[in-house]
C-alpha positions in Angstrom: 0.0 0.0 0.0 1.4 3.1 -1.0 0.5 6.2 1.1 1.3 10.0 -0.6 0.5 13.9 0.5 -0.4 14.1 4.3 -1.3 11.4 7.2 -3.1 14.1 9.1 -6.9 14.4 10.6 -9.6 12.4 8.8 -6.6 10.7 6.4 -5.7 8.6 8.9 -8.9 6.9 10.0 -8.8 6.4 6.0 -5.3 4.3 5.5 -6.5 2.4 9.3 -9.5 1.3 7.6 -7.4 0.4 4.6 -4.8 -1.5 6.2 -7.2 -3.2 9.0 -8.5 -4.7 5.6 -5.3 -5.4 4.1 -4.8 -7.5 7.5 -7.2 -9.5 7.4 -5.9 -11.0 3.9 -2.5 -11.8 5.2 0.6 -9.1 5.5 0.7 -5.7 4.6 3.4 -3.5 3.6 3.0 0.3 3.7 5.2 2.6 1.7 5.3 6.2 2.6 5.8 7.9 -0.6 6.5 11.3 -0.8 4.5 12.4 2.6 5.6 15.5 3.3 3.2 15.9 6.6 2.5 13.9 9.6 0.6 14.4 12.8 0.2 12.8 16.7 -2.4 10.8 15.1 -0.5 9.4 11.8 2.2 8.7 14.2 0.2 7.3 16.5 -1.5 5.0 13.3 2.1 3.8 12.1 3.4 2.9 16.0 0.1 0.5 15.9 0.7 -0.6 12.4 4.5 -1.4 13.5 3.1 -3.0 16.5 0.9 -5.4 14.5 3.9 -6.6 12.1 3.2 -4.3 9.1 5.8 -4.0 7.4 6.9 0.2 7.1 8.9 1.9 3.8 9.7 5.4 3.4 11.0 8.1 1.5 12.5 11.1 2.4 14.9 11.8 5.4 12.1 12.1 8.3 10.0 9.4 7.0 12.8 6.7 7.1 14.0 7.6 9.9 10.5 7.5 11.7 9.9 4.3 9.9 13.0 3.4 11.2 12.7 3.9 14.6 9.0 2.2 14.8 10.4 -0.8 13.4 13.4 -1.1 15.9 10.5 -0.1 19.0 12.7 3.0 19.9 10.0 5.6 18.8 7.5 6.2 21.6 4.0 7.2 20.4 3.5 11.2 19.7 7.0 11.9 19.6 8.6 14.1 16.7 11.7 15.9 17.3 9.4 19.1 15.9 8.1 21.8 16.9 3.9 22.3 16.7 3.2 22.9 13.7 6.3 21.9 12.0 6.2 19.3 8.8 8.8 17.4 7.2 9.0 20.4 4.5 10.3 22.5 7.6 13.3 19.9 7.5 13.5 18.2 4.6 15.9 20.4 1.8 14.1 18.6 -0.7 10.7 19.4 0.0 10.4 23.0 -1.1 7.8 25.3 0.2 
């Protein structure tokens, strides 16, 4: 499953509903393509995914590293590294605004 744009708000009870079907055909793989935001909740939705054995891709510098993280179970839920309010275009070079 291949995810683009933002994992935000009402998009994330979209890509749950998504995967929880996904699951209950056998394994899953997400790939975060380009997402260039992410918030509490989209976190939140991947530390559960990870949890579950879905397998997590990314693209971009935050992304991989977040994915990253999940997978080796040293990312707590909610946490960042950014400020409120702050995307991966705030910190990725190749992301312009």
């Amino acid at each position: 499953m291949n995810i683009d744009g933002k994992l935000v708000g009402d998009y994330v009870g979209v890509v749950e509903e998504c995967c929880a079907e996904a699951l209950s055909g056998g394994s899953v793989s997400v790939f975060l393509r380009d997402v260039s935001a992410i918030d509490a909740a989209g976190r939140g939705l991947l530390y559960r995914l990870a949890g579950l054995g879905v397998q997590l891709m990314a693209s971009g510098v935050y992304m991989s590293h977040l994915v990253e993280n999940l997978q080796r179970g040293g990312t707590t839920q909610g946490s960042t590294g950014f400020a409120q309010g702050e995307t991966t275009r705030d910190h990725d070079p190749w992301l312009a605004p």
